[in-house]
matplotlib code that plots the C-alpha trace (Angstrom):
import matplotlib.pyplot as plt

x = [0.0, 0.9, 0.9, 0.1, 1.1, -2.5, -2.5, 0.6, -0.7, 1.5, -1.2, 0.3, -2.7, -3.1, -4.2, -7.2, -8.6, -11.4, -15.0, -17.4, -20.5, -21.5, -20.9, -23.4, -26.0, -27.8, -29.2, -27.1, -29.8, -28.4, -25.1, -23.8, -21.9, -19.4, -18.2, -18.0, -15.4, -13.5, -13.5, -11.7, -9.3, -8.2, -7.6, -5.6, -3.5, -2.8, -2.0, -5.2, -4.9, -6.9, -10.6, -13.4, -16.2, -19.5, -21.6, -25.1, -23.4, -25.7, -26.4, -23.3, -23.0, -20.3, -18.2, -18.6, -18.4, -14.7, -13.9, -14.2, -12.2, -9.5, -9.0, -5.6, -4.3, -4.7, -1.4, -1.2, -4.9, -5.7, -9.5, -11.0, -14.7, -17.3, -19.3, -22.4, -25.5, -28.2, -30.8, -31.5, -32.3, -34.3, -31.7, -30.4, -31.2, -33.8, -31.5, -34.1, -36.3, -34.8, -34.7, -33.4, -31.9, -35.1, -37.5, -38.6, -38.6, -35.9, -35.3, -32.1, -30.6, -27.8, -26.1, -22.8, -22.5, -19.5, -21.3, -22.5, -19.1, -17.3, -20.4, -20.2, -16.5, -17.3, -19.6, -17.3, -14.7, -16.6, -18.1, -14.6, -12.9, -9.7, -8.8, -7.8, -9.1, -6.8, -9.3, -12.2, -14.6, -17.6, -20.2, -22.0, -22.7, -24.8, -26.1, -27.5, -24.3, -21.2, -18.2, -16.0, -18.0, -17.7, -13.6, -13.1, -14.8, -11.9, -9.2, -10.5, -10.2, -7.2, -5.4, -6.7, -5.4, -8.8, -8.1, -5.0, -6.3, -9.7, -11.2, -14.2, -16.5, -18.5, -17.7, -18.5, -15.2, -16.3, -16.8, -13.3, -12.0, -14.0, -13.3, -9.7, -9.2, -10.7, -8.7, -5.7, -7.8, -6.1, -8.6, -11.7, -13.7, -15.9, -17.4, -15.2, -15.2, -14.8, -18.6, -19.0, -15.8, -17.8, -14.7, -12.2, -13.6, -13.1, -12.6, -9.8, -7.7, -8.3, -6.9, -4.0, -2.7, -3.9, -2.2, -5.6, -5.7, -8.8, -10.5, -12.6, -15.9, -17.8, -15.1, -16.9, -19.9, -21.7, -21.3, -21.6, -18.2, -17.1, -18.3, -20.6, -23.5, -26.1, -29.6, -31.5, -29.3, -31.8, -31.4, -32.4, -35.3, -33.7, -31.1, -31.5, -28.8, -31.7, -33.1, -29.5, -29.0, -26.7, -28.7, -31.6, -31.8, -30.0, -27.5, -27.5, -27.4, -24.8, -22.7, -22.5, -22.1, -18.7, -17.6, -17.6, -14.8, -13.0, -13.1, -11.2, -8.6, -8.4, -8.0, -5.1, -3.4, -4.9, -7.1, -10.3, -12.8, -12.9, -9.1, -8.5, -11.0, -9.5, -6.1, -7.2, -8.2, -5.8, -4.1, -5.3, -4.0, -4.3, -6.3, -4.6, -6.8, -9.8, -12.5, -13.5, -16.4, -16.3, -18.6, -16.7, -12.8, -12.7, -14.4, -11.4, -8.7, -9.7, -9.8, -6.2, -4.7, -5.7, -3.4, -0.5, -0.6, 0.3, -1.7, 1.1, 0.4, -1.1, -3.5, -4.5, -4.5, -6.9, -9.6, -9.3, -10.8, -13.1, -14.2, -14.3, -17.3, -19.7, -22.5, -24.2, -27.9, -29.3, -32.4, -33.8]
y = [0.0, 3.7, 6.2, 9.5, 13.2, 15.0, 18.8, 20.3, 18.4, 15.9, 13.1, 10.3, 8.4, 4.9, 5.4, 3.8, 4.3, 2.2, 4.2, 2.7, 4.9, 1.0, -0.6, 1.6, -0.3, 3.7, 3.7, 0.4, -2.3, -3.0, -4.7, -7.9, -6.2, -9.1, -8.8, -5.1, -5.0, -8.1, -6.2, -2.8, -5.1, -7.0, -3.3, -2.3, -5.9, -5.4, -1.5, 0.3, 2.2, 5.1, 5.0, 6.6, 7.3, 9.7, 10.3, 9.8, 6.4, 3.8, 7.2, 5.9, 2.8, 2.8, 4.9, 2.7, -0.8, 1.6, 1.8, -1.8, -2.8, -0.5, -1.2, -1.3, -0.3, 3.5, 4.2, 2.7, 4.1, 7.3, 8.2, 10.3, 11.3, 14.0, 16.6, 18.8, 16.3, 15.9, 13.4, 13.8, 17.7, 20.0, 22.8, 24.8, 24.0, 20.7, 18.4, 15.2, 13.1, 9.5, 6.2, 4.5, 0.8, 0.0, 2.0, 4.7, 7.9, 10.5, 14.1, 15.0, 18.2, 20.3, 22.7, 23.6, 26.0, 26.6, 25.1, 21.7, 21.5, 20.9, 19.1, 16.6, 16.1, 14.3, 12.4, 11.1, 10.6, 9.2, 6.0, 5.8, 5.0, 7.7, 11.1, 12.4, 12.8, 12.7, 14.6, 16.2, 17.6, 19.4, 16.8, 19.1, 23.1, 24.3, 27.8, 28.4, 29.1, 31.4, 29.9, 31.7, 30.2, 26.8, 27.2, 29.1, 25.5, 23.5, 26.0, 25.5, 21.9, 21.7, 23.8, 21.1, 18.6, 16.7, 17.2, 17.0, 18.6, 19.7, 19.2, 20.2, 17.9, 18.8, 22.1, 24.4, 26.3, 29.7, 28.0, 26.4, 29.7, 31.6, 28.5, 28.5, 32.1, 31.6, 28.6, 26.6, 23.6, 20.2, 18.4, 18.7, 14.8, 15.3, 12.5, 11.4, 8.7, 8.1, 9.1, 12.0, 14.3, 17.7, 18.8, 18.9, 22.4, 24.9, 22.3, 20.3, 22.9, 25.3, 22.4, 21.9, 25.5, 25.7, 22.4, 21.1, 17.4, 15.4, 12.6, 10.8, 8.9, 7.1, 6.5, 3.1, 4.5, 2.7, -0.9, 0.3, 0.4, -2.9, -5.4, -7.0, -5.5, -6.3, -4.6, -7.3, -6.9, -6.9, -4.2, -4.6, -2.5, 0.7, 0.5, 4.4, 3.4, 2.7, 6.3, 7.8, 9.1, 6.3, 3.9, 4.6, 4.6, 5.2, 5.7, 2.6, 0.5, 3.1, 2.5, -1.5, -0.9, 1.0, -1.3, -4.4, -2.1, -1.5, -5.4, -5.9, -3.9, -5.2, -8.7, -8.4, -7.1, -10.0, -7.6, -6.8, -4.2, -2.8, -2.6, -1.2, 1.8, 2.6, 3.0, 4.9, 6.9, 7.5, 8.3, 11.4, 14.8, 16.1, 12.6, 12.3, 8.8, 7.3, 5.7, 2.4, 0.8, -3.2, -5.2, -8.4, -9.0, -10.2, -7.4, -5.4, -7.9, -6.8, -3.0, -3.3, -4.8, -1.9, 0.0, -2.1, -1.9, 0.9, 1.3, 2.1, 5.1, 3.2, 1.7, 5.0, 6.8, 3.6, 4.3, 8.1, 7.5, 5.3, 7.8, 10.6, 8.7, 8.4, 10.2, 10.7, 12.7, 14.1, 11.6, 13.5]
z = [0.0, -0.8, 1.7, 0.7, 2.9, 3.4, 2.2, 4.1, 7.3, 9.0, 8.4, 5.9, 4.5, 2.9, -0.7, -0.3, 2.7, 4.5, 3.6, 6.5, 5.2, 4.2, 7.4, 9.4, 7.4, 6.9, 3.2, 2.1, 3.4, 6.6, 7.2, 9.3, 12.6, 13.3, 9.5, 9.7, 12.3, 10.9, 7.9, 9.2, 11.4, 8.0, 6.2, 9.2, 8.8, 5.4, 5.5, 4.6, 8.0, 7.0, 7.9, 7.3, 9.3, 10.2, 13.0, 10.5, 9.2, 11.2, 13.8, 16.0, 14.9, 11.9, 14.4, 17.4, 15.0, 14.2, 17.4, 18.5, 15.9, 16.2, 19.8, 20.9, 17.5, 17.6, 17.2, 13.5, 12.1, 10.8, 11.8, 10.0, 11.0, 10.4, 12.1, 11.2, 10.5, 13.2, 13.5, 17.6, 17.0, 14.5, 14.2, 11.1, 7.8, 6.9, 4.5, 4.0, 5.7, 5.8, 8.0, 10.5, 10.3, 12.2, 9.6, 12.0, 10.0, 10.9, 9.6, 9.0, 9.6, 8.6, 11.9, 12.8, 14.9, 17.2, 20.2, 17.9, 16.5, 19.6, 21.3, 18.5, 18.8, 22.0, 21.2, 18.1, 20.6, 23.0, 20.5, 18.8, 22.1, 21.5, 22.7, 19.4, 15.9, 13.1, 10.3, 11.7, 8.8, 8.0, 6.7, 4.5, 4.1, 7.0, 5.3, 8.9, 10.4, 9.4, 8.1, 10.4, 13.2, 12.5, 11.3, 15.1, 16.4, 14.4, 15.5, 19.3, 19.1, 17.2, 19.9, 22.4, 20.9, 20.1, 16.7, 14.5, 11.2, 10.0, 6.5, 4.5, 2.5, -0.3, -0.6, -3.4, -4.4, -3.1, 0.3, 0.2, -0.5, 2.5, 4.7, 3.8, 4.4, 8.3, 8.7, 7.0, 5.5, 5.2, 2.8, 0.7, 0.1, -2.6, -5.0, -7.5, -10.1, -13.5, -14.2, -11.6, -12.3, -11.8, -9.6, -12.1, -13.6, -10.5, -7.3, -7.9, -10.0, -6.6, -3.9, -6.1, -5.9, -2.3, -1.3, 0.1, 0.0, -2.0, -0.3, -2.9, -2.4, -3.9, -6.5, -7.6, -7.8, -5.0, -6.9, -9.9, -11.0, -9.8, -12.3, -10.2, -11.0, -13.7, -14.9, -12.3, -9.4, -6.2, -3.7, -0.4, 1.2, 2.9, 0.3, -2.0, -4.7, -7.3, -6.4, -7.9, -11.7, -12.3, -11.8, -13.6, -17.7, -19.7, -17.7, -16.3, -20.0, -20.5, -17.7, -17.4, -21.1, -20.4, -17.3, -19.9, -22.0, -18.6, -17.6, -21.2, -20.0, -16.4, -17.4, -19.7, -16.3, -14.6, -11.9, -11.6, -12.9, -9.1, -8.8, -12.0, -11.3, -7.5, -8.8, -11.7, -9.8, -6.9, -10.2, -10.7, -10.3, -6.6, -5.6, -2.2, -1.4, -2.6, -0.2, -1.0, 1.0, 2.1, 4.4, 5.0, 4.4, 1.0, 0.0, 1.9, 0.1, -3.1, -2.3, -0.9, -3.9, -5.8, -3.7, -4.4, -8.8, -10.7, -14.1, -16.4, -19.0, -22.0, -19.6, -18.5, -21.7, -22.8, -19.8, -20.5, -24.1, -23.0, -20.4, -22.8, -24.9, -22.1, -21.7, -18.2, -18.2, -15.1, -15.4, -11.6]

ax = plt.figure().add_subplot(projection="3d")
ax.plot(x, y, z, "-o")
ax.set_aspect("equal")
plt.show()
Protein backbone atom coordinates (compact mmCIF):
# COMPACT_ATOMS: atom_id res chain seq x y z
CA UNK A 1 0.00 0.00 0.00
CA UNK A 2 0.90 3.67 -0.82
CA UNK A 3 0.86 6.20 1.74
CA UNK A 4 0.09 9.53 0.73
CA UNK A 5 1.05 13.24 2.88
CA UNK A 6 -2.54 14.99 3.44
CA UNK A 7 -2.46 18.78 2.24
CA UNK A 8 0.61 20.33 4.14
CA UNK A 9 -0.74 18.44 7.34
CA UNK A 10 1.45 15.85 8.98
CA UNK A 11 -1.21 13.10 8.40
CA UNK A 12 0.33 10.30 5.92
CA UNK A 13 -2.67 8.40 4.51
CA UNK A 14 -3.10 4.90 2.95
CA UNK A 15 -4.22 5.45 -0.67
CA UNK A 16 -7.15 3.76 -0.27
CA UNK A 17 -8.62 4.32 2.67
CA UNK A 18 -11.41 2.15 4.48
CA UNK A 19 -15.04 4.20 3.65
CA UNK A 20 -17.40 2.71 6.50
CA UNK A 21 -20.51 4.85 5.22
CA UNK A 22 -21.54 0.99 4.22
CA UNK A 23 -20.88 -0.57 7.37
CA UNK A 24 -23.38 1.60 9.38
CA UNK A 25 -26.04 -0.34 7.38
CA UNK A 26 -27.79 3.72 6.91
CA UNK A 27 -29.16 3.70 3.21
CA UNK A 28 -27.14 0.41 2.09
CA UNK A 29 -29.76 -2.31 3.37
CA UNK A 30 -28.41 -2.99 6.58
CA UNK A 31 -25.11 -4.66 7.23
CA UNK A 32 -23.83 -7.94 9.26
CA UNK A 33 -21.86 -6.19 12.63
CA UNK A 34 -19.39 -9.08 13.34
CA UNK A 35 -18.16 -8.79 9.54
CA UNK A 36 -18.04 -5.13 9.72
CA UNK A 37 -15.40 -4.95 12.26
CA UNK A 38 -13.48 -8.14 10.87
CA UNK A 39 -13.54 -6.20 7.95
CA UNK A 40 -11.67 -2.78 9.20
CA UNK A 41 -9.27 -5.14 11.40
CA UNK A 42 -8.15 -7.01 8.05
CA UNK A 43 -7.58 -3.29 6.18
CA UNK A 44 -5.56 -2.35 9.24
CA UNK A 45 -3.49 -5.94 8.83
CA UNK A 46 -2.83 -5.41 5.40
CA UNK A 47 -1.99 -1.50 5.47
CA UNK A 48 -5.18 0.29 4.60
CA UNK A 49 -4.85 2.24 7.97
CA UNK A 50 -6.90 5.12 6.96
CA UNK A 51 -10.59 4.97 7.93
CA UNK A 52 -13.39 6.64 7.25
CA UNK A 53 -16.18 7.32 9.32
CA UNK A 54 -19.55 9.71 10.18
CA UNK A 55 -21.58 10.26 13.03
CA UNK A 56 -25.11 9.79 10.46
CA UNK A 57 -23.41 6.36 9.18
CA UNK A 58 -25.74 3.81 11.25
CA UNK A 59 -26.37 7.17 13.77
CA UNK A 60 -23.33 5.89 15.98
CA UNK A 61 -23.04 2.77 14.94
CA UNK A 62 -20.33 2.76 11.85
CA UNK A 63 -18.15 4.94 14.42
CA UNK A 64 -18.61 2.70 17.42
CA UNK A 65 -18.45 -0.79 15.04
CA UNK A 66 -14.69 1.56 14.16
CA UNK A 67 -13.91 1.77 17.36
CA UNK A 68 -14.19 -1.78 18.47
CA UNK A 69 -12.18 -2.82 15.89
CA UNK A 70 -9.55 -0.45 16.20
CA UNK A 71 -9.05 -1.21 19.83
CA UNK A 72 -5.55 -1.33 20.93
CA UNK A 73 -4.27 -0.30 17.50
CA UNK A 74 -4.65 3.46 17.63
CA UNK A 75 -1.38 4.18 17.19
CA UNK A 76 -1.21 2.71 13.51
CA UNK A 77 -4.89 4.10 12.13
CA UNK A 78 -5.65 7.26 10.83
CA UNK A 79 -9.52 8.18 11.84
CA UNK A 80 -11.05 10.26 10.02
CA UNK A 81 -14.73 11.31 11.01
CA UNK A 82 -17.25 13.96 10.40
CA UNK A 83 -19.33 16.60 12.14
CA UNK A 84 -22.45 18.82 11.24
CA UNK A 85 -25.52 16.25 10.54
CA UNK A 86 -28.22 15.88 13.16
CA UNK A 87 -30.80 13.44 13.51
CA UNK A 88 -31.48 13.79 17.56
CA UNK A 89 -32.32 17.70 17.05
CA UNK A 90 -34.30 19.95 14.51
CA UNK A 91 -31.75 22.82 14.16
CA UNK A 92 -30.38 24.80 11.11
CA UNK A 93 -31.25 24.01 7.83
CA UNK A 94 -33.81 20.74 6.87
CA UNK A 95 -31.49 18.44 4.48
CA UNK A 96 -34.07 15.24 3.95
CA UNK A 97 -36.34 13.05 5.72
CA UNK A 98 -34.79 9.55 5.79
CA UNK A 99 -34.72 6.23 7.96
CA UNK A 100 -33.37 4.45 10.54
CA UNK A 101 -31.87 0.80 10.29
CA UNK A 102 -35.13 0.02 12.24
CA UNK A 103 -37.51 1.98 9.57
CA UNK A 104 -38.59 4.72 11.97
CA UNK A 105 -38.59 7.88 9.96
CA UNK A 106 -35.90 10.55 10.95
CA UNK A 107 -35.26 14.08 9.65
CA UNK A 108 -32.10 15.01 8.98
CA UNK A 109 -30.57 18.20 9.60
CA UNK A 110 -27.82 20.29 8.65
CA UNK A 111 -26.12 22.66 11.89
CA UNK A 112 -22.77 23.58 12.78
CA UNK A 113 -22.49 25.96 14.87
CA UNK A 114 -19.46 26.58 17.23
CA UNK A 115 -21.33 25.07 20.17
CA UNK A 116 -22.52 21.68 17.94
CA UNK A 117 -19.07 21.49 16.51
CA UNK A 118 -17.26 20.88 19.61
CA UNK A 119 -20.36 19.07 21.33
CA UNK A 120 -20.23 16.57 18.47
CA UNK A 121 -16.48 16.07 18.84
CA UNK A 122 -17.30 14.32 21.98
CA UNK A 123 -19.63 12.40 21.22
CA UNK A 124 -17.25 11.10 18.07
CA UNK A 125 -14.65 10.58 20.59
CA UNK A 126 -16.58 9.19 23.02
CA UNK A 127 -18.05 5.99 20.52
CA UNK A 128 -14.60 5.79 18.83
CA UNK A 129 -12.94 4.95 22.10
CA UNK A 130 -9.75 7.67 21.50
CA UNK A 131 -8.79 11.13 22.68
CA UNK A 132 -7.78 12.38 19.43
CA UNK A 133 -9.14 12.81 15.88
CA UNK A 134 -6.79 12.70 13.07
CA UNK A 135 -9.31 14.59 10.32
CA UNK A 136 -12.24 16.17 11.71
CA UNK A 137 -14.63 17.57 8.80
CA UNK A 138 -17.58 19.36 8.02
CA UNK A 139 -20.18 16.84 6.70
CA UNK A 140 -21.97 19.14 4.47
CA UNK A 141 -22.70 23.09 4.13
CA UNK A 142 -24.78 24.30 6.98
CA UNK A 143 -26.15 27.78 5.28
CA UNK A 144 -27.53 28.43 8.89
CA UNK A 145 -24.29 29.09 10.42
CA UNK A 146 -21.20 31.42 9.44
CA UNK A 147 -18.24 29.89 8.08
CA UNK A 148 -15.95 31.73 10.41
CA UNK A 149 -18.02 30.16 13.22
CA UNK A 150 -17.71 26.83 12.49
CA UNK A 151 -13.55 27.18 11.32
CA UNK A 152 -13.13 29.12 15.05
CA UNK A 153 -14.77 25.45 16.40
CA UNK A 154 -11.88 23.45 14.37
CA UNK A 155 -9.19 25.96 15.49
CA UNK A 156 -10.47 25.48 19.34
CA UNK A 157 -10.24 21.94 19.11
CA UNK A 158 -7.21 21.70 17.16
CA UNK A 159 -5.38 23.82 19.89
CA UNK A 160 -6.71 21.13 22.40
CA UNK A 161 -5.38 18.64 20.94
CA UNK A 162 -8.78 16.72 20.10
CA UNK A 163 -8.11 17.18 16.73
CA UNK A 164 -4.97 17.04 14.54
CA UNK A 165 -6.29 18.60 11.18
CA UNK A 166 -9.66 19.75 9.99
CA UNK A 167 -11.24 19.18 6.50
CA UNK A 168 -14.24 20.20 4.53
CA UNK A 169 -16.48 17.86 2.48
CA UNK A 170 -18.50 18.81 -0.34
CA UNK A 171 -17.72 22.10 -0.60
CA UNK A 172 -18.47 24.39 -3.37
CA UNK A 173 -15.17 26.28 -4.44
CA UNK A 174 -16.32 29.69 -3.05
CA UNK A 175 -16.84 28.00 0.26
CA UNK A 176 -13.28 26.41 0.22
CA UNK A 177 -12.00 29.68 -0.52
CA UNK A 178 -13.95 31.61 2.54
CA UNK A 179 -13.32 28.46 4.71
CA UNK A 180 -9.69 28.51 3.84
CA UNK A 181 -9.22 32.07 4.39
CA UNK A 182 -10.66 31.56 8.29
CA UNK A 183 -8.73 28.56 8.70
CA UNK A 184 -5.71 26.57 7.01
CA UNK A 185 -7.80 23.60 5.51
CA UNK A 186 -6.13 20.19 5.23
CA UNK A 187 -8.55 18.36 2.75
CA UNK A 188 -11.75 18.65 0.70
CA UNK A 189 -13.70 14.79 0.08
CA UNK A 190 -15.88 15.28 -2.58
CA UNK A 191 -17.42 12.54 -4.98
CA UNK A 192 -15.19 11.44 -7.49
CA UNK A 193 -15.24 8.68 -10.08
CA UNK A 194 -14.77 8.08 -13.52
CA UNK A 195 -18.64 9.09 -14.19
CA UNK A 196 -18.96 12.03 -11.56
CA UNK A 197 -15.76 14.31 -12.32
CA UNK A 198 -17.82 17.72 -11.78
CA UNK A 199 -14.75 18.79 -9.63
CA UNK A 200 -12.25 18.90 -12.13
CA UNK A 201 -13.57 22.39 -13.63
CA UNK A 202 -13.08 24.86 -10.49
CA UNK A 203 -12.56 22.27 -7.32
CA UNK A 204 -9.79 20.25 -7.87
CA UNK A 205 -7.65 22.88 -10.03
CA UNK A 206 -8.32 25.29 -6.64
CA UNK A 207 -6.93 22.37 -3.86
CA UNK A 208 -4.01 21.94 -6.09
CA UNK A 209 -2.70 25.48 -5.94
CA UNK A 210 -3.88 25.73 -2.33
CA UNK A 211 -2.15 22.44 -1.30
CA UNK A 212 -5.59 21.12 0.15
CA UNK A 213 -5.72 17.42 -0.02
CA UNK A 214 -8.78 15.43 -2.03
CA UNK A 215 -10.47 12.64 -0.25
CA UNK A 216 -12.58 10.78 -2.89
CA UNK A 217 -15.91 8.92 -2.36
CA UNK A 218 -17.82 7.09 -3.90
CA UNK A 219 -15.08 6.46 -6.48
CA UNK A 220 -16.86 3.05 -7.62
CA UNK A 221 -19.94 4.48 -7.80
CA UNK A 222 -21.71 2.73 -4.95
CA UNK A 223 -21.26 -0.94 -6.92
CA UNK A 224 -21.64 0.27 -9.91
CA UNK A 225 -18.19 0.42 -11.05
CA UNK A 226 -17.05 -2.93 -9.78
CA UNK A 227 -18.32 -5.45 -12.32
CA UNK A 228 -20.63 -7.04 -10.24
CA UNK A 229 -23.55 -5.54 -11.03
CA UNK A 230 -26.13 -6.29 -13.72
CA UNK A 231 -29.58 -4.60 -14.88
CA UNK A 232 -31.48 -7.34 -12.30
CA UNK A 233 -29.31 -6.89 -9.44
CA UNK A 234 -31.75 -6.94 -6.23
CA UNK A 235 -31.40 -4.21 -3.74
CA UNK A 236 -32.40 -4.56 -0.40
CA UNK A 237 -35.30 -2.50 1.23
CA UNK A 238 -33.71 0.67 2.87
CA UNK A 239 -31.09 0.55 0.29
CA UNK A 240 -31.46 4.43 -2.01
CA UNK A 241 -28.83 3.38 -4.74
CA UNK A 242 -31.70 2.65 -7.28
CA UNK A 243 -33.07 6.28 -6.41
CA UNK A 244 -29.48 7.83 -7.94
CA UNK A 245 -29.02 9.07 -11.66
CA UNK A 246 -26.66 6.28 -12.26
CA UNK A 247 -28.68 3.88 -11.83
CA UNK A 248 -31.63 4.64 -13.64
CA UNK A 249 -31.80 4.59 -17.66
CA UNK A 250 -29.96 5.16 -19.65
CA UNK A 251 -27.47 5.70 -17.72
CA UNK A 252 -27.47 2.62 -16.29
CA UNK A 253 -27.41 0.50 -20.00
CA UNK A 254 -24.78 3.08 -20.52
CA UNK A 255 -22.68 2.51 -17.70
CA UNK A 256 -22.48 -1.47 -17.40
CA UNK A 257 -22.09 -0.90 -21.10
CA UNK A 258 -18.72 0.96 -20.39
CA UNK A 259 -17.61 -1.29 -17.33
CA UNK A 260 -17.55 -4.37 -19.92
CA UNK A 261 -14.80 -2.10 -22.00
CA UNK A 262 -12.99 -1.53 -18.64
CA UNK A 263 -13.14 -5.37 -17.62
CA UNK A 264 -11.20 -5.91 -21.15
CA UNK A 265 -8.57 -3.93 -20.03
CA UNK A 266 -8.38 -5.22 -16.40
CA UNK A 267 -8.01 -8.68 -17.39
CA UNK A 268 -5.14 -8.39 -19.73
CA UNK A 269 -3.44 -7.12 -16.28
CA UNK A 270 -4.95 -10.05 -14.60
CA UNK A 271 -7.13 -7.59 -11.90
CA UNK A 272 -10.29 -6.79 -11.61
CA UNK A 273 -12.83 -4.23 -12.86
CA UNK A 274 -12.91 -2.77 -9.10
CA UNK A 275 -9.12 -2.61 -8.84
CA UNK A 276 -8.47 -1.18 -12.00
CA UNK A 277 -10.97 1.81 -11.27
CA UNK A 278 -9.54 2.62 -7.50
CA UNK A 279 -6.10 3.02 -8.84
CA UNK A 280 -7.21 4.85 -11.73
CA UNK A 281 -8.22 6.89 -9.78
CA UNK A 282 -5.83 7.55 -6.86
CA UNK A 283 -4.08 8.27 -10.16
CA UNK A 284 -5.34 11.39 -10.72
CA UNK A 285 -4.05 14.82 -10.31
CA UNK A 286 -4.32 16.07 -6.63
CA UNK A 287 -6.34 12.65 -5.57
CA UNK A 288 -4.56 12.30 -2.18
CA UNK A 289 -6.76 8.78 -1.43
CA UNK A 290 -9.76 7.26 -2.65
CA UNK A 291 -12.53 5.70 -0.25
CA UNK A 292 -13.49 2.43 -0.95
CA UNK A 293 -16.44 0.77 1.03
CA UNK A 294 -16.33 -3.18 2.14
CA UNK A 295 -18.60 -5.20 4.37
CA UNK A 296 -16.71 -8.43 4.96
CA UNK A 297 -12.78 -8.97 4.44
CA UNK A 298 -12.70 -10.21 0.97
CA UNK A 299 -14.38 -7.36 0.00
CA UNK A 300 -11.35 -5.37 1.90
CA UNK A 301 -8.67 -7.92 0.12
CA UNK A 302 -9.66 -6.84 -3.13
CA UNK A 303 -9.84 -2.97 -2.30
CA UNK A 304 -6.22 -3.27 -0.86
CA UNK A 305 -4.73 -4.84 -3.87
CA UNK A 306 -5.71 -1.86 -5.76
CA UNK A 307 -3.41 -0.01 -3.65
CA UNK A 308 -0.54 -2.07 -4.43
CA UNK A 309 -0.63 -1.92 -8.84
CA UNK A 310 0.32 0.87 -10.72
CA UNK A 311 -1.66 1.30 -14.07
CA UNK A 312 1.12 2.12 -16.45
CA UNK A 313 0.40 5.12 -18.95
CA UNK A 314 -1.11 3.17 -22.00
CA UNK A 315 -3.47 1.74 -19.63
CA UNK A 316 -4.54 5.03 -18.48
CA UNK A 317 -4.46 6.81 -21.66
CA UNK A 318 -6.88 3.61 -22.81
CA UNK A 319 -9.55 4.33 -19.75
CA UNK A 320 -9.29 8.11 -20.50
CA UNK A 321 -10.78 7.49 -24.08
CA UNK A 322 -13.07 5.35 -22.99
CA UNK A 323 -14.17 7.77 -20.39
CA UNK A 324 -14.34 10.57 -22.76
CA UNK A 325 -17.25 8.75 -24.94
CA UNK A 326 -19.67 8.38 -22.06
CA UNK A 327 -22.53 10.22 -21.66
CA UNK A 328 -24.18 10.73 -18.15
CA UNK A 329 -27.89 12.65 -18.24
CA UNK A 330 -29.30 14.08 -15.05
CA UNK A 331 -32.37 11.57 -15.37
CA UNK A 332 -33.77 13.45 -11.63
Amino acid sequence: MRYRKLGQSELELSSIAFGAWAIGGWLWGGADKKDAVTAIETAIDNGMTTIDTAPVYGFGLSEELTGKAIKGKRSKVQILTKFGMLWDEKKGVFFFKSQSNEGKDIDIYKYSSKERVISDCEKSLKRLGTDYIDLFQIHWPDESTPVADTMEALEILIKQGKVRAAGVCNYSESLLKEANSKLALTSEQVPYSMVNRGIEKDILPYCIDNKIGILAYSPLQRGLLTGKMNGSYRFNAGDSRPTTIYYKEPNLGRILEFVEDLRKIASETSITVSQLVLNWTIQQPGITCALAGARNPQQVLDNVKAGNINLDAESIGRINELISTLTIENTI
